[in-house]
C-alpha positions as CSV (number, residue, x, y, z in Angstrom):
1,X,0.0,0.0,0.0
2,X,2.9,2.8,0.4
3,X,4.1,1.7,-3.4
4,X,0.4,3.0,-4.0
5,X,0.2,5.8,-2.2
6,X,3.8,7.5,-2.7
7,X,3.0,7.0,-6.5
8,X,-0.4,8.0,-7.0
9,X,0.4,11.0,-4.6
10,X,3.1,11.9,-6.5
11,X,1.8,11.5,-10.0
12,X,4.3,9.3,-10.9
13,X,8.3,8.0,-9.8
14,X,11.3,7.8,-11.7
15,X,13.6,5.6,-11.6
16,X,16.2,8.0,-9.7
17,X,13.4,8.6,-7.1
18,X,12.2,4.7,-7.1
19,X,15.8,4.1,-6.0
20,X,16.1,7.0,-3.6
21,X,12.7,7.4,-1.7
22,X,10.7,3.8,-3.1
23,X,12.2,1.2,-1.9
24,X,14.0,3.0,1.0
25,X,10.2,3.4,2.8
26,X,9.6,0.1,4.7
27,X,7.2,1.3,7.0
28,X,3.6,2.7,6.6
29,X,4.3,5.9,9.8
30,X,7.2,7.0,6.6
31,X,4.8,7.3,3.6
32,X,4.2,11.1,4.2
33,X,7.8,12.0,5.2
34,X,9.2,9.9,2.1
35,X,6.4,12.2,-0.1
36,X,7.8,15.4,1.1
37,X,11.0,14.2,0.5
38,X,10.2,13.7,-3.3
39,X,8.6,16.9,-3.5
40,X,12.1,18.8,-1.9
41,X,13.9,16.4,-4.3
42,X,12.4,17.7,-7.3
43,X,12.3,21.6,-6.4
44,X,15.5,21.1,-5.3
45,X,17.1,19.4,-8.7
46,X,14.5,21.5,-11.3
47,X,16.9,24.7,-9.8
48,X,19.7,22.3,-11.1
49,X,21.1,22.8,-15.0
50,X,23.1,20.8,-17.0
51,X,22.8,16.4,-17.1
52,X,26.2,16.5,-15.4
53,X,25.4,18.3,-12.5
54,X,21.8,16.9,-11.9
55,X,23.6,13.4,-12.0
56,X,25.9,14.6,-9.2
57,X,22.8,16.0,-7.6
58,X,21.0,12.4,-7.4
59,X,24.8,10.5,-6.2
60,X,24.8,13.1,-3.4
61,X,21.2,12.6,-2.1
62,X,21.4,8.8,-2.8
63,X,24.7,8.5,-0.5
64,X,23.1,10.8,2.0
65,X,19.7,8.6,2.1
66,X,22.0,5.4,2.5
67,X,23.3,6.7,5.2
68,X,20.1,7.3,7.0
69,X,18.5,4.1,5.9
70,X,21.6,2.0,6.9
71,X,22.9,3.7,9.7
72,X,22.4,0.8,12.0
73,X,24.6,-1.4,9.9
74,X,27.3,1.2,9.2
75,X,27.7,1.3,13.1
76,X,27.7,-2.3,13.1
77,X,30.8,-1.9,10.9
78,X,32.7,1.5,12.8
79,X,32.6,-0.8,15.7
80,X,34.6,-3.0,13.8
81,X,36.6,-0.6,12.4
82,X,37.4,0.7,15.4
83,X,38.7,-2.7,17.1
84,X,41.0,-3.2,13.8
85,X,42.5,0.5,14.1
86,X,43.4,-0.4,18.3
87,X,44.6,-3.8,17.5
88,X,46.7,-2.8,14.9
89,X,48.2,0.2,16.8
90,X,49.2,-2.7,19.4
91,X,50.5,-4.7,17.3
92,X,51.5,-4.1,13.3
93,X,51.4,-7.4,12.2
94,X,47.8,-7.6,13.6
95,X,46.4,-6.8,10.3
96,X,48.6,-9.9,8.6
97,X,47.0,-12.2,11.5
98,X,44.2,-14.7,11.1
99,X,42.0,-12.7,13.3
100,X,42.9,-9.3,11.5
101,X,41.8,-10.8,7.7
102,X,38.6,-12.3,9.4
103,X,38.1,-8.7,10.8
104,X,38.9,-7.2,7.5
105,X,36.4,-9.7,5.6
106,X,33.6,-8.5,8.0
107,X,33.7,-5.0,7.7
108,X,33.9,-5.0,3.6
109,X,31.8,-8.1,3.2
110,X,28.4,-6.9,0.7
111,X,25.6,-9.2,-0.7
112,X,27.9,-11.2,-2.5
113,X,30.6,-11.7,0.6
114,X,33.9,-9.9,0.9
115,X,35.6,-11.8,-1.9
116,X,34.2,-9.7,-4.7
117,X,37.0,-7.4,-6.7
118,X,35.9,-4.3,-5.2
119,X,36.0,-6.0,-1.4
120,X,39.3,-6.8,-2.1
121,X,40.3,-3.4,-3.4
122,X,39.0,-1.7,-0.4
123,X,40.6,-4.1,1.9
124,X,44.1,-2.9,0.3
125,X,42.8,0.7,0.5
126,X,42.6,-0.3,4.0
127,X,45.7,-2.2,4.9
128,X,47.5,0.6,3.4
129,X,46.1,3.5,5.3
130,X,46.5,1.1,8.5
131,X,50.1,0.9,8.1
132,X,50.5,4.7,7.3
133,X,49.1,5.0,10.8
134,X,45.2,5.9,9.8
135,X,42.5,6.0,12.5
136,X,38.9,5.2,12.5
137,X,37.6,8.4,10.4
138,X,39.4,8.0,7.7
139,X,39.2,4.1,7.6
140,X,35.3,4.7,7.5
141,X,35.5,7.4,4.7
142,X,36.9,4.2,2.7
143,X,34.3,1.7,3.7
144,X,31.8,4.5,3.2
145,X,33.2,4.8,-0.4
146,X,33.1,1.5,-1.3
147,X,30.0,0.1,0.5
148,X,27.5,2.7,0.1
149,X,27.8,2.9,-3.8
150,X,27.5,-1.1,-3.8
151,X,23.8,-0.1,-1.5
152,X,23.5,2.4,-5.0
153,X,23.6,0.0,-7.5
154,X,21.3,-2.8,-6.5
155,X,19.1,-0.2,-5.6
156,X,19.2,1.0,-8.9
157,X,18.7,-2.5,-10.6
158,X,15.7,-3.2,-7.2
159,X,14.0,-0.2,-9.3
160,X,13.9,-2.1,-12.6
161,X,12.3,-5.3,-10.5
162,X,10.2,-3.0,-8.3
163,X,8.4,-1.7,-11.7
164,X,7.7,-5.4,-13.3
165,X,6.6,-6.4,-10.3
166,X,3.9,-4.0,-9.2
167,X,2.5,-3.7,-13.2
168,X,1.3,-7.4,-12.0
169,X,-1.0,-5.6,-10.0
170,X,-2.8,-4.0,-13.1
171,X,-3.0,-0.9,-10.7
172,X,0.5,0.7,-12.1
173,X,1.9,1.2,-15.3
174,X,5.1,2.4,-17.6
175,X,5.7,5.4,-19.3
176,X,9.6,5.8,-20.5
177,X,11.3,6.0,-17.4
178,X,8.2,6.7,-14.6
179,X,6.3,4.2,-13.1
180,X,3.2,5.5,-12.7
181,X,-0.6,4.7,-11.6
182,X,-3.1,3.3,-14.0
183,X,-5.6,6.4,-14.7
184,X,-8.7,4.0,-15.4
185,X,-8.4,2.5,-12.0
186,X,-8.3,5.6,-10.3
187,X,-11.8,5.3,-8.4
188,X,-10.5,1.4,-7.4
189,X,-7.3,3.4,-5.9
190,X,-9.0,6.0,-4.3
191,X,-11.2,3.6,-2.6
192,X,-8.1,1.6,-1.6
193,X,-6.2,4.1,0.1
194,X,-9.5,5.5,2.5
195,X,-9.2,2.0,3.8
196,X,-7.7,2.0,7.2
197,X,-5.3,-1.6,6.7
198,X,-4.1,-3.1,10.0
199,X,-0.3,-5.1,10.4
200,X,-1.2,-8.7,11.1
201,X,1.1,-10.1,13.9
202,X,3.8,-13.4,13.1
203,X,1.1,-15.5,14.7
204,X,-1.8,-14.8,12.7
205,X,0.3,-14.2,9.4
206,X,0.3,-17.3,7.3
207,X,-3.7,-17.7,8.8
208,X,-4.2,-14.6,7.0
209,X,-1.8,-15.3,4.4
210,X,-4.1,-18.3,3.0
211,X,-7.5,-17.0,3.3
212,X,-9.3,-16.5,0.6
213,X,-12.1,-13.9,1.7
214,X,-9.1,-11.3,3.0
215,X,-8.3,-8.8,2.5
216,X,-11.7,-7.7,1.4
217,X,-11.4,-5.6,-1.5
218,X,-13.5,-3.1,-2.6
219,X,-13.9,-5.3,-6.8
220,X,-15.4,-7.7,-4.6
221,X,-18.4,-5.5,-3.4
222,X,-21.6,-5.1,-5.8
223,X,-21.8,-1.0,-4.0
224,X,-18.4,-0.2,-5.5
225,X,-18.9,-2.6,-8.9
226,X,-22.3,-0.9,-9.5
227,X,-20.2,2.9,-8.9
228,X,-17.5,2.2,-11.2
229,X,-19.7,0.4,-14.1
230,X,-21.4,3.3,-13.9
231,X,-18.3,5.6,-14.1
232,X,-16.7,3.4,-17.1
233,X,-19.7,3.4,-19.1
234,X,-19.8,7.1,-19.2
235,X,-16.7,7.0,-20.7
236,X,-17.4,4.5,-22.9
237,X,-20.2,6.7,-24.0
238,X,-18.1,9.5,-24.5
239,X,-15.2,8.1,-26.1
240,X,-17.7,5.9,-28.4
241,X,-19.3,9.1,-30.2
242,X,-15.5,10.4,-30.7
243,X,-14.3,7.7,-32.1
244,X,-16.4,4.4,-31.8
245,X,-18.9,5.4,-34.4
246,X,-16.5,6.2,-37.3
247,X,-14.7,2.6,-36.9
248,X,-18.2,1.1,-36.3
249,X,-18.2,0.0,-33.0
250,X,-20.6,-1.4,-30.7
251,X,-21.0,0.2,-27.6
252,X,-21.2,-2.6,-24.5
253,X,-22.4,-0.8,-22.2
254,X,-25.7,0.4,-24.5
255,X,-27.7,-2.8,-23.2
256,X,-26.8,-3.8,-20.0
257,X,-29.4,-5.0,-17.5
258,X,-29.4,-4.9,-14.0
259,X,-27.3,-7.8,-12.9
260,X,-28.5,-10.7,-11.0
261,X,-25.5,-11.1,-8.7
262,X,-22.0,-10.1,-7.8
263,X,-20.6,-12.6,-10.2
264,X,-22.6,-11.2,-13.1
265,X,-22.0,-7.4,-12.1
266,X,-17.9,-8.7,-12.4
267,X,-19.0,-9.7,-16.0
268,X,-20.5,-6.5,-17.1
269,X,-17.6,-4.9,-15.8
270,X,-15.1,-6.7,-17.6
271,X,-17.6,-6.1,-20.7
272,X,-17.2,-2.8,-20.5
273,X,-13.9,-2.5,-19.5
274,X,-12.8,-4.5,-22.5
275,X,-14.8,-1.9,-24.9
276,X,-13.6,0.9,-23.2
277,X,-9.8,-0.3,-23.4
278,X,-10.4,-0.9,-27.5
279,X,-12.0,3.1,-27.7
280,X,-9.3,3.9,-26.0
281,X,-6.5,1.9,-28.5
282,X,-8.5,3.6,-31.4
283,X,-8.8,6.9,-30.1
284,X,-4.6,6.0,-29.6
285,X,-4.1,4.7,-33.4
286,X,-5.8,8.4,-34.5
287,X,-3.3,10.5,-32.4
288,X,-0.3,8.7,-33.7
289,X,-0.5,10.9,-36.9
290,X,0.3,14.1,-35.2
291,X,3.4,15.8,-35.6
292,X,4.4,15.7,-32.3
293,X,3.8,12.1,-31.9
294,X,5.7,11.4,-35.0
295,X,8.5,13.2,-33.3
296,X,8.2,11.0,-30.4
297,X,8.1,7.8,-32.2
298,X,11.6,8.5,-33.8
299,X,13.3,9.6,-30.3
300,X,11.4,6.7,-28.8
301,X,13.6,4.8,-30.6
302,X,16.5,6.1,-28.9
303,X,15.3,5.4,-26.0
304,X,15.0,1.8,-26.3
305,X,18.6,1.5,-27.9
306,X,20.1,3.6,-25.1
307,X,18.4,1.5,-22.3
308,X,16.7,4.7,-20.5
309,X,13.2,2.8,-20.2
310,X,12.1,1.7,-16.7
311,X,11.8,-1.9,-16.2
312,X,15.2,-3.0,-17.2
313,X,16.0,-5.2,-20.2
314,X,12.8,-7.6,-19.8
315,X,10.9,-4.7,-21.5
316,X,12.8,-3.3,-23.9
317,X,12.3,-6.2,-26.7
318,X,8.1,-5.6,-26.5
319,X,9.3,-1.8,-26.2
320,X,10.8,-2.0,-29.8
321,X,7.4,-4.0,-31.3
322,X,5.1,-1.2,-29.4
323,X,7.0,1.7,-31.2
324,X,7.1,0.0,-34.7
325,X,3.7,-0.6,-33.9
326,X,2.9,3.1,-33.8
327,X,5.4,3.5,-37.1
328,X,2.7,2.1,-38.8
329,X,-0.5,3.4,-37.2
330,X,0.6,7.2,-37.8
331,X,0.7,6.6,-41.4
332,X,-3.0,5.3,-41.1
333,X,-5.8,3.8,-43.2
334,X,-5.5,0.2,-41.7
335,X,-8.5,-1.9,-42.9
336,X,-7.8,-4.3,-39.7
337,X,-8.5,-2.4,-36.4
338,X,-5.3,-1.5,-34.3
339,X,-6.1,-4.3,-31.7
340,X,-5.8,-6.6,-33.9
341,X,-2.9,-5.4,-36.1
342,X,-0.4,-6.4,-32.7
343,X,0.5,-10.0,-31.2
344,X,1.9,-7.9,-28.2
345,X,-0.6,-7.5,-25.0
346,X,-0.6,-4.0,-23.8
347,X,-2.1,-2.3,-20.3
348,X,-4.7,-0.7,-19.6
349,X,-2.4,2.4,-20.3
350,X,-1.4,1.2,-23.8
351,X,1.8,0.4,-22.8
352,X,3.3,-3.1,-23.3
353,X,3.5,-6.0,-21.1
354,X,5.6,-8.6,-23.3
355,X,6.8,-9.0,-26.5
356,X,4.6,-11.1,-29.3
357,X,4.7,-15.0,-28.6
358,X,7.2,-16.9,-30.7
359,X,4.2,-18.6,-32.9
360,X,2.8,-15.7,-34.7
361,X,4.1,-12.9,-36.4
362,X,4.9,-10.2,-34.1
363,X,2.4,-7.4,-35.9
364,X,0.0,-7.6,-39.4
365,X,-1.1,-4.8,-40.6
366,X,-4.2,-4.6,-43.0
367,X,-4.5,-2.5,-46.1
368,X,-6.9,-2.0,-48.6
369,X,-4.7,-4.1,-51.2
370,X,-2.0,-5.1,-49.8
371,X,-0.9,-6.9,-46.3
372,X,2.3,-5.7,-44.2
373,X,3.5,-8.3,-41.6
374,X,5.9,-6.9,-39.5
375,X,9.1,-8.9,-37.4
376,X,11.6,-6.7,-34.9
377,X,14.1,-7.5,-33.0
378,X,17.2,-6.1,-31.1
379,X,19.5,-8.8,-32.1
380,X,22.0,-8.1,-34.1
381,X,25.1,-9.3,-35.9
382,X,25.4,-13.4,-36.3
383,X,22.8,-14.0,-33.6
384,X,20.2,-12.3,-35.4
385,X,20.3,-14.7,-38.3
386,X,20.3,-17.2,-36.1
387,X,17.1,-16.4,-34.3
388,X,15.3,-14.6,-36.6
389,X,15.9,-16.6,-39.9
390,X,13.9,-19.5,-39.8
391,X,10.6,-17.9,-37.5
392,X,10.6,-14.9,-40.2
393,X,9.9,-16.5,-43.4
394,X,7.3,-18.7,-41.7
395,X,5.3,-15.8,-40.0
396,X,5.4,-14.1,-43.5
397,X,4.4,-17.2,-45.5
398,X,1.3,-18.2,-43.2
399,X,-0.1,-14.6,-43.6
400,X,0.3,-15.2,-47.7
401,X,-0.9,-18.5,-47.6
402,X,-4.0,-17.1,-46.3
403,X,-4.4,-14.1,-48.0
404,X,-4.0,-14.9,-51.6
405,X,-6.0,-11.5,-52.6
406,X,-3.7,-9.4,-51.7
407,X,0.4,-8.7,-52.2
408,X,1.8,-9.7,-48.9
409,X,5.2,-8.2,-47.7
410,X,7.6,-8.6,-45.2
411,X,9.1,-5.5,-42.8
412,X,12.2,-6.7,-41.1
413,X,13.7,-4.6,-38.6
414,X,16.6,-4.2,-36.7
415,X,19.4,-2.0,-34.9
416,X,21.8,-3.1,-37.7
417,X,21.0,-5.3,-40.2
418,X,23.5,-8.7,-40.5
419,X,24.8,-9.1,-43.6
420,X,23.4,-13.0,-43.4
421,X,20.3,-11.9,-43.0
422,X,20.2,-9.7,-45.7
423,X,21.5,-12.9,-47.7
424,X,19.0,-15.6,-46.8
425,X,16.0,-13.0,-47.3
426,X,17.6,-12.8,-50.9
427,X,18.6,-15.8,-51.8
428,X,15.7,-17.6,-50.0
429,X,12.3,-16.9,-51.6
430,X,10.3,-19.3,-51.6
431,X,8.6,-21.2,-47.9
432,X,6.5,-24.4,-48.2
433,X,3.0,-23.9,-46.5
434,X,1.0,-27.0,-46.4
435,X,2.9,-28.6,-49.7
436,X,2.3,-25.0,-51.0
437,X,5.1,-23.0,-52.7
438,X,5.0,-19.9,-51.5
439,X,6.7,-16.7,-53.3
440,X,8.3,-14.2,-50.7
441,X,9.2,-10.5,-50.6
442,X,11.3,-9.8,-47.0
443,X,12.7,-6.5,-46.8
444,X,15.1,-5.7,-43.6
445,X,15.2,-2.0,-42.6
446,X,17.6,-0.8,-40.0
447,X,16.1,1.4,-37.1
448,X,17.5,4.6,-38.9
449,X,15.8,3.5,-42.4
450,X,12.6,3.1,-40.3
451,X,13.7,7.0,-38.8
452,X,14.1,8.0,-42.7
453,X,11.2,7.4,-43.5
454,X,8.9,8.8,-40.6
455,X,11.3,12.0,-41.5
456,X,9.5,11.8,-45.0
457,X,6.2,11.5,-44.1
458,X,6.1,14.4,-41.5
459,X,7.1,16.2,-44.9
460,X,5.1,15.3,-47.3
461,X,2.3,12.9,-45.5
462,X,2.2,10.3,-48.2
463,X,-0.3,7.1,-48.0
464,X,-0.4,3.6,-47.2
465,X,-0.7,3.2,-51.2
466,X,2.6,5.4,-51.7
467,X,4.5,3.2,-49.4
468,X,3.0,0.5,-51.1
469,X,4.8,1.6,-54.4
470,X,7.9,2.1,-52.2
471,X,8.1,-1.9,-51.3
472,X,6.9,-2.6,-54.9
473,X,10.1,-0.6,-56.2
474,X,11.8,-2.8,-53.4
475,X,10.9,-6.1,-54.4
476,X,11.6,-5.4,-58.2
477,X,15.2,-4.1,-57.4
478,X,15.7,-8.1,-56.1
479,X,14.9,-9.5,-59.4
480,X,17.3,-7.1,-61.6
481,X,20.5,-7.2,-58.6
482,X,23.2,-9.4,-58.8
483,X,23.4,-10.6,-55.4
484,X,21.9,-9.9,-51.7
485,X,24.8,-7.1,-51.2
486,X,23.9,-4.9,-54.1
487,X,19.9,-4.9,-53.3
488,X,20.5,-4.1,-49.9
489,X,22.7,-1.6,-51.0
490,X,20.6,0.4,-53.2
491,X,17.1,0.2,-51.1
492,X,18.6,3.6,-49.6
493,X,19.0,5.2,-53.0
494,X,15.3,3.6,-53.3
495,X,13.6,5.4,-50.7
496,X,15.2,8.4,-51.8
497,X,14.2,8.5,-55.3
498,X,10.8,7.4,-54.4
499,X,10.7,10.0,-51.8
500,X,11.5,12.7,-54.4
501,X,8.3,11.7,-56.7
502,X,5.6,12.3,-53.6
């Protein structure tokens, strides 16, 4: 329940402040102090200019919150510190003793024991400031320096882990690097955090632990159910006249009658809440045209590739499918709704949970007369032929197999592009579907090819049909080159001349 509040209060954490203030807050008397904390953080670092200097800014209060939180352990260790610094000024072989390496082992020894490289380099700092006649303070300057930046990077990498973990919840969400509370739910949290929750003692815990009926939560009451189907129907209603009727919709919540019990009631809701979620996605798939959302697809980009998204590197392969995704939704017209142009599962903020499953293409997207089925990955180099070469062609040759009306392509897309790849997507045309010989176009596109040519169409805003003539020009160019090098080679020189004809 503090993860709740101190997010919902806040409007949101980053990954800085997950770290700092988050994880730090263990008990439920802190949550207000560790909010006002945030708040001083931020007015504090927004005074701050330059990256450099706001980094410095976040070391400096990360160290000093250490300190707090761990204080009880960092005495632990001064104690010890102390008896090595008297022992050794008795006796100056002390440190060499059995006794004076245990000693040494205790006071450096982190999660991973006092064997670890940087253990070992701060028991030489040690031994060396021991025998240039040190004392205490400046003994604990060089545990301080070593043991409190250990504290700062599993904190860091607990931040990662603390985000994955409460998203299972369905209560918080991801945007970039914030973890953040799920705006639909916001009557459910509300209603969670009036509730007075009582600590249940050692002896009652695993009681409680395994009973089913507790904690009684408020989705398991028909007066709350009844409030927020009411609530989400609204905005069903709302969101169903802005967009709902143009992509001819149904509205779920039009028809519902009163429900005969809770289980029911649960239903409707989910009814509802599914609709709304699919509003919601299309309202999404309209926005993605905007300039400004243009822009932010192509830095998104960097943002994956520069690992600067909360939730660590579990996230970042569904990351690169939900931004390709959007590539192809802000250059519009898709016959098949946006739903159901991904294999990805997103929130209930439309961001994404996990990458496609490893049966099914990864995205398909629908046009009037012609199909685009869409395969990323952040592999790269040998061990993205590897992994990619055999699933690809199959995801691409299913779709054709089934879709003999229209000209089916494949969009292959990567950091870098291997040079194998490139060569078996040439040389290998064909895939057998069912004792079916099916022909193949697979065109790979690097991440900055993909950039090129958002860049175009926030110039000239071509169609689904123009890009159509682009991947046309594409597959032609594979009939008339010589080999795999030379096609890949010109599909830049491609793209530009088909870019100057718009």
């Amino acid at each position: 329940m503090r993860y709740l509040k101190i997010t919902y209060e806040l409007g949101g954490l980053s990954k800085d402040e997950i770290s700092i203030f988050l994880n730090t807050t263990v008990r439920m008397k802190d949550i207000d102090k560790a909010i006002k904390q945030v708040k001083d953080y931020r007015t504090q670092k927004d005074k701050i200019t330059g990256r450099v200097k706001k980094r410095e800014f976040y070391y400096q209060t990360q160290l000093a919150r250490l300190e707090e939180v761990f204080k009880n352990e960092i005495s632990e260790r001064v104690v010890l510190i102390k008896s090595l610094v008297a022992k050794s000024k008795k006796d100056k072989s002390f440190i060499l003793s059995t006794e004076g390496v245990k000693l040494l082992a205790d006071i450096t020894k982190g999660g991973k024991g006092s064997n670890t490289i940087k253990a070992k380099k701060a028991q030489r700092e040690i031994k060396e400031a021991i025998k240039s006649g040190k004392g205490a303070v400046v003994i604990k300057k060089i545990f301080l320096a070593y043991y409190l930046p250990l504290k700062i990077s599993t904190l860091k990498d607990y931040a990662d882990l603390t985000a994955r973990y409460l998203r299972k919840s369905g209560l918080f969400s991801v945007s970039r690097n914030k973890l953040i509370t799920v705006s639909e739910k916001e009557d459910l949290i509300k209603t969670l955090l009036s509730q007075k929750w009582e600590l249940v003692g050692d002896d009652k815990y695993l009681d409680y632990l395994w009973d089913s009926s507790s904690p009684a939560l408020p989705s398991d009451k028909a007066d709350y159910l009844k409030k927020h189907l009411t609530l989400i129907k609204a905005k069903e209603k709302a969101l169903f006249k802005k967009v709902g009727v143009r992509e001819s919709l149904k509205l779920a919540g039009k028809d519902i009658a009163p429900a005969k019990n809770l289980l029911q009631l649960k239903q409707q809701t989910k009814t509802v809440e599914d609709s709304l979620l699919k509003l919601k996605e299309v309202e999404f798939y309209y926005s993605q045209r905007e300039e400004k959302q243009v822009d932010d697809i192509i830095n998104f980009y960097d943002l994956i590739l520069n690992r600067q998204i909360l939730g660590g590197e579990a996230y970042y392969p569904a990351y690169m499918e939900w931004n390709t995704w959007r590539v192809f939704l802000a250059i519009d017209t898709l016959a098949n709704k946006p739903y159901e142009a991904r294999n990805f599962k997103l929130d209930d903020e439309l961001q994404p949970i996990n990458h496609a499953a490893g049966n099914q293409a990864d995205m398909v997207f629908e046009y009037d007369n012609f199909i685009l089925v869409t395969e990323v990955t952040l592999l790269t180099r040998a061990n993205q032929w590897s992994a990619e070469i055999e699933p690809v062609p199959r995801h691409v040759a299913k779709v054709q197999s089934q879709e003999k009306e229209k000209d089916v392509f494949g969009l292959f897309v990567a950091p870098q592009i291997d040079t194998n790849t490139v060569l078996t997507f040439f040389n290998n045309r064909k895939y057998a579907v069912n004792d079916e010989i099916i022909d193949l176009t697979i065109i790979p596109f690097s991440i900055d090819q993909i950039k090129s040519l958002l860049f175009i169409f926030k110039q000239k805003r071509f169609s689904t049909q123009d890009m159509k003539r682009l991947f046309v020009l594409i597959r032609e160019e594979m009939s008339s080159s010589k080999d795999a090098l030379e096609w890949n080679k010109k599909i830049p020189a491609l793209m530009n001349d088909w870019s100057q004809k718009l």
